[in-house]
C-alpha positions in Angstrom: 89.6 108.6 133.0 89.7 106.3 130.1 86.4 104.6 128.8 86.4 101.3 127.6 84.4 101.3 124.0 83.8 97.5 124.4 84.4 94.0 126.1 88.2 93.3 125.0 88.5 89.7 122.9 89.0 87.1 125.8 91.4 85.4 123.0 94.2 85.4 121.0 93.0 86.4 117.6 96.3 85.4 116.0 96.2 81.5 117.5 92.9 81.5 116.5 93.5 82.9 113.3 96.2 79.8 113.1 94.4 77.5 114.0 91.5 78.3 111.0 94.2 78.2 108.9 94.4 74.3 109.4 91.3 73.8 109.6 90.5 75.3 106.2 94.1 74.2 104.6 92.6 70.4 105.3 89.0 70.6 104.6 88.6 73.2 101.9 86.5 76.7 102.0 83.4 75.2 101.2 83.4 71.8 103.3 84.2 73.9 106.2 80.7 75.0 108.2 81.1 77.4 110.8 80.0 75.0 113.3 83.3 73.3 112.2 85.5 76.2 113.6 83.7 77.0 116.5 84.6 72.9 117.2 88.2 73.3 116.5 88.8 76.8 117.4 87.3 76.5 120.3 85.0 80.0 120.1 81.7 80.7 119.9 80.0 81.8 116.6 79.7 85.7 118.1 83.1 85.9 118.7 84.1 84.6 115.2 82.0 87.1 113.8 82.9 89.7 116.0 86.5 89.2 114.8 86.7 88.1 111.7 83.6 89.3 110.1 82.0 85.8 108.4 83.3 82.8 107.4 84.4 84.1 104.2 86.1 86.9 105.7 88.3 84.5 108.3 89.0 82.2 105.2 90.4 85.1 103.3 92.3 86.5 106.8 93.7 82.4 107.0 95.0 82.5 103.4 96.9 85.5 104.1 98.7 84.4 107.0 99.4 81.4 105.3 100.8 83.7 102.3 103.3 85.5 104.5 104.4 83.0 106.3 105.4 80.8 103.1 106.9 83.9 101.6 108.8 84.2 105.2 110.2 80.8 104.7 111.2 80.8 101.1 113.3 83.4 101.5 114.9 81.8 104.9 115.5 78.9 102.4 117.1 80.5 99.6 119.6 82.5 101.8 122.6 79.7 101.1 124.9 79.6 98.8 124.6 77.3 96.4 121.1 77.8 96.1 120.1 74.8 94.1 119.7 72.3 96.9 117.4 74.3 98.3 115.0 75.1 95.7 115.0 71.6 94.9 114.1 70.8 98.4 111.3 73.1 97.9 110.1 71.5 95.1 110.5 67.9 96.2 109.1 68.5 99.3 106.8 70.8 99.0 105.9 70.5 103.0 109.5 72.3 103.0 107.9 75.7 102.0 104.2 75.2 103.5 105.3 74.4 106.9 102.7 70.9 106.9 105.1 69.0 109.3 102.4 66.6 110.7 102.0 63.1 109.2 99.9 63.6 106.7 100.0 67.2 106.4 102.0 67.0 103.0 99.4 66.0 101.2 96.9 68.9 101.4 98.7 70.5 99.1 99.7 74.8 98.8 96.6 76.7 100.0 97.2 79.7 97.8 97.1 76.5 94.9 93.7 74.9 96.4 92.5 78.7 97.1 92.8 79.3 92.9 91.1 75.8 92.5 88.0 76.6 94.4 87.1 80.5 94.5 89.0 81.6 91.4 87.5 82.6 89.5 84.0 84.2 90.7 85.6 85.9 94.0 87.4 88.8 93.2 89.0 89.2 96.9 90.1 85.6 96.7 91.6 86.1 93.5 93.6 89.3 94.2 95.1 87.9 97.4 96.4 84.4 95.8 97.8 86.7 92.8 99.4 89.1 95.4 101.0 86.3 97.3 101.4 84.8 93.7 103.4 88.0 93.6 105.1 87.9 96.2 106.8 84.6 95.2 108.0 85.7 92.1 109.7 88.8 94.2 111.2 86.7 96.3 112.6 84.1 93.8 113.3 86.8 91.1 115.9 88.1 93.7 117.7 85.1 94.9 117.9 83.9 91.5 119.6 87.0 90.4 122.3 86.6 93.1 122.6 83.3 91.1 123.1 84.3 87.9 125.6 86.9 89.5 128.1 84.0 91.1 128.1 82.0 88.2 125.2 79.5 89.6 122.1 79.8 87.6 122.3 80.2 84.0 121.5 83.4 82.3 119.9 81.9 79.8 116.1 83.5 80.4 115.8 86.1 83.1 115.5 86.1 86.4 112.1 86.6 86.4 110.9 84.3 83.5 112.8 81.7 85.7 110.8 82.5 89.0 108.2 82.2 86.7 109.0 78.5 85.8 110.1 77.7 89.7 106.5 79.1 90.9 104.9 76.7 88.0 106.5 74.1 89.2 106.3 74.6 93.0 102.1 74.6 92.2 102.2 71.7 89.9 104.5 69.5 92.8 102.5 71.0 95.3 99.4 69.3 93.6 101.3 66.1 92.1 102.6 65.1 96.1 98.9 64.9 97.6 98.4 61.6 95.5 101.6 60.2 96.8 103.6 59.7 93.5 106.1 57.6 92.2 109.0 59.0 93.9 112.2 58.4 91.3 109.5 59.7 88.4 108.6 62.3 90.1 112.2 63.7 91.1 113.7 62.9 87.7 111.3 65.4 86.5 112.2 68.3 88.8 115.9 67.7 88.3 115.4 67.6 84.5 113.8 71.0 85.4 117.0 72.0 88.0 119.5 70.9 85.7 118.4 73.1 82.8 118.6 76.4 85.3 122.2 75.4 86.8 125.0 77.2 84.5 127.8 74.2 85.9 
């Protein structure tokens, strides 16, 4: 006969774990009080701890998610051919990447990026998980743009890597630069300048 070691969770730790996500992508680590997630995720504060530890601890879960799933999508969105287009779209629409499809939603930014700007540095989990999904970016860009430089697309002027490097600079720096609604021809003159320097036609 089986024993049961404990009451199973009488919720989907995943949707929850979503859901957080939003919460924190919108408000910011510290503005967020755990009476604000047991609001919006609905739970009581024993189950958040019972699942995620603290607050701190379902923050750094959140930002994680958030980290695959962007990865997830960046490399859905460099799988065409040419590749250009698409990693301009990235970085003229940043929402493109994050997944922030509501109204509004654009504006709060990359959470790995606001992540850096509030617990980096001074928390050293924080800090290893945005450089590992950091990381993870690079990887990801490194290898598309290496298929690039292979058909004749991307100049091979710097190295795959050194211009992952620049994309993931520039990707944080949009990211940041689209929450105060900017100038739109200024701001995409810029990241064509930027485009046009890594196309080899």
């Amino acid at each position: 006969m089986m024993v049961r070691t404990g009451r199973p969770r009488a919720f989907d730790t995943q949707q929850a774990l979503a859901r957080a996500r939003d919460v924190f992508w919108s408000r910011g680590y510290g503005a967020t009080s755990i009476q604000d997630l047991v609001d919006e995720l609905g739970l009581q504060r024993g189950s958040i701890y019972a699942a995620f530890g603290d607050k701190r601890g379902l923050y750094l879960e959140a930002v994680a998610l958030y980290a695959r799933e962007n990865r997830e999508r960046l490399e859905m969105m460099l799988r065409t051919d040419p590749m250009l287009p698409a990693l301009r779209r990235m970085l003229v629409e940043p929402s493109a990447l994050t997944g922030a499809t509501e109204e509004g939603q654009g504006r709060r930014g990359c959470l790995v990026g606001n992540t850096v700007a509030e617990l980096v540095p001074g928390d050293d989990a924080a800090q290893a998980l945005t450089a590992a999904a950091y990381d993870g970016v690079i990887e990801v860009l490194t290898a598309a743009l290496t298929r690039g430089q292979a058909t004749g697309e991307i100049t091979t002027t710097a190295t795959p890597e050194a211009q992952a490097q620049l994309l993931l600079l520039l990707f944080q720096g949009s990211a940041l630069v689209s929450r105060g609604k900017p100038e739109s021809e200024r701001f995409t003159a810029g990241i064509d300048a930027a485009l046009n320097a890594l196309s080899a036609r």
